[in-house]
C-alpha positions in Angstrom: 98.5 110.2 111.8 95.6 112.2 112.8 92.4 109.5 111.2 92.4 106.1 112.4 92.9 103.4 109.9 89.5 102.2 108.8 89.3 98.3 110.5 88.9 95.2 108.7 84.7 94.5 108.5 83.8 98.4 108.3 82.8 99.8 104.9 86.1 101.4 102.9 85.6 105.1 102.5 85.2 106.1 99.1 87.1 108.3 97.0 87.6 109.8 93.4 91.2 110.3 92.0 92.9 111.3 88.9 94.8 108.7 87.4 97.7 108.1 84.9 95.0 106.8 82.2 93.3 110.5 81.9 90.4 109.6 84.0 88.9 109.6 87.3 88.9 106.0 89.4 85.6 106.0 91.7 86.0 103.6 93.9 82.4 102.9 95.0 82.1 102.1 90.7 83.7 98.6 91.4 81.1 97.9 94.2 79.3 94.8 92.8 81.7 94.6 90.0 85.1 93.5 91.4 87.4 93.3 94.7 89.7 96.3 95.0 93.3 96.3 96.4 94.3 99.6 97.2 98.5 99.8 97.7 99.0 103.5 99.1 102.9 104.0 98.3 105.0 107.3 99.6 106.5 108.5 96.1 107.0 107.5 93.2 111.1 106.8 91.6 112.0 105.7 95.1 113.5 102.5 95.6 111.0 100.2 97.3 108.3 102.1 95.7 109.4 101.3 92.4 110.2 97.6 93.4 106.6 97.5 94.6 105.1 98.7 91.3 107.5 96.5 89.6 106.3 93.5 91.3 102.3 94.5 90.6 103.1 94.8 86.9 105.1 91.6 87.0 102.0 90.0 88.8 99.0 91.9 86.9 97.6 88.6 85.3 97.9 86.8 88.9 95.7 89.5 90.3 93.3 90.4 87.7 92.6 86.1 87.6 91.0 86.7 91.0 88.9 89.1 90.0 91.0 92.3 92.0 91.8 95.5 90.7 94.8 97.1 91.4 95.0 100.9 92.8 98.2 102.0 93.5 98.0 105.7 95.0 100.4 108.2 96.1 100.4 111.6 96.8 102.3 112.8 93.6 101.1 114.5 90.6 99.7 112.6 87.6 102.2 113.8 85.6 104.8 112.7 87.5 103.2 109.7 88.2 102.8 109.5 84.4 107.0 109.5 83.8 106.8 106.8 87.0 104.7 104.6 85.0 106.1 105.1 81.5 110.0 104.8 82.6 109.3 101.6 84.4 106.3 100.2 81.5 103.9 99.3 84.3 100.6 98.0 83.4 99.1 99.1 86.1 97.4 102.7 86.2 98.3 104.9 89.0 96.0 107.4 91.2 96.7 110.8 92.5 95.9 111.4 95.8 97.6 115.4 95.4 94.9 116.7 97.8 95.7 113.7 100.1 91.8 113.4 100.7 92.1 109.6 100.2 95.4 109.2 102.6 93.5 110.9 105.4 90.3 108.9 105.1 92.7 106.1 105.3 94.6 107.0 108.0 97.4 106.6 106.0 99.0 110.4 105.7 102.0 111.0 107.5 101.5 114.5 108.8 105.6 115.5 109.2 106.4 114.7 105.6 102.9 114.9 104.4 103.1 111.8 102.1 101.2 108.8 102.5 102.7 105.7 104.8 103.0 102.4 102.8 99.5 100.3 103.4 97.1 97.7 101.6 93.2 97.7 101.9 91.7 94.5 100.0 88.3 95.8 99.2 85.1 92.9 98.7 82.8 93.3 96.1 80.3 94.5 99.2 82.8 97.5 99.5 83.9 96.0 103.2 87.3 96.0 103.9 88.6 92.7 104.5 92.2 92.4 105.2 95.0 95.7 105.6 98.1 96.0 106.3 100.2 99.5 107.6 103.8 99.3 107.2 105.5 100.5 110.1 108.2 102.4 107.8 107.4 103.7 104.3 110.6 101.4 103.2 109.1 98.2 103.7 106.2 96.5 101.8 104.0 93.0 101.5 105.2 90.8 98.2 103.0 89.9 96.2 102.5 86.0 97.7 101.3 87.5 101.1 98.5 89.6 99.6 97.5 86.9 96.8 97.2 85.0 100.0 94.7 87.4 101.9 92.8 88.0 98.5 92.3 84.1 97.9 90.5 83.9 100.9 88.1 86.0 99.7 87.0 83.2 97.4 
């Protein structure tokens, strides 16, 4: 990974994306507003990935009663991320990251397969990031208890 992973206490880079709603997610728009957790996953219809997305849809109201918005992001197209979203009924919208603009300013983009490792940012209202989390492989992930964890303390 060429960019370093942006550290916990500096300011999240911003980014716009297309997502699976028809629109464009700013992410400087929620500063103020709400805390953001971004989950950058490899590609969609693969196993953990789909587990992952699963789990956030199974856990939407857990999240969204602690004021956080969920931004999944992956470096497919929307329209595949569309069929993702649809075949598994995820509530969750999902971001394009096609020109992997937002995997590089998050150090996240794995440049042999040039798809994005699997990694958390909780965002603050501030727009500071306050907790992240790399995976070492693309085939593990947090659950859901771990990162409702790190975003309670943000209370």
């Amino acid at each position: 990974m060429s960019t370093p992973v942006p550290a916990v206490g500096s300011a999240a880079p911003d980014f716009t994306l297309d997502t699976t709603k028809g629109e464009k997610v700013t992410l400087s728009a929620f500063k103020g507003k709400q805390n953001v957790l971004l989950a950058f996953f490899p590609l969609a219809f693969t196993s953990t990935c789909t587990a992952e997305l699963c789990a956030f849809t199974d856990d939407y109201a857990a999240f969204q009663g602690q004021d956080v918005t969920v931004i999944p992001i992956s470096v497919d197209a929307v329209p595949s991320l569309k069929e993702f979203k649809a075949k598994y009924q995820m509530s969750v919208d999902l971001a394009s990251d096609f020109k992997r603009e937002a995997s590089r300013a998050y150090g996240t983009l794995m440049d042999a397969t040039f798809f994005s490792n699997r990694a958390y940012f909780l965002i603050d209202k501030a727009g500071v990031i306050r907790w992240q989390f790399v995976e070492a492989t693309p085939g593990t992930r947090r659950e859901n208890s771990e990162i409702l964890a790190e975003i309670a303390k943000l209370q």
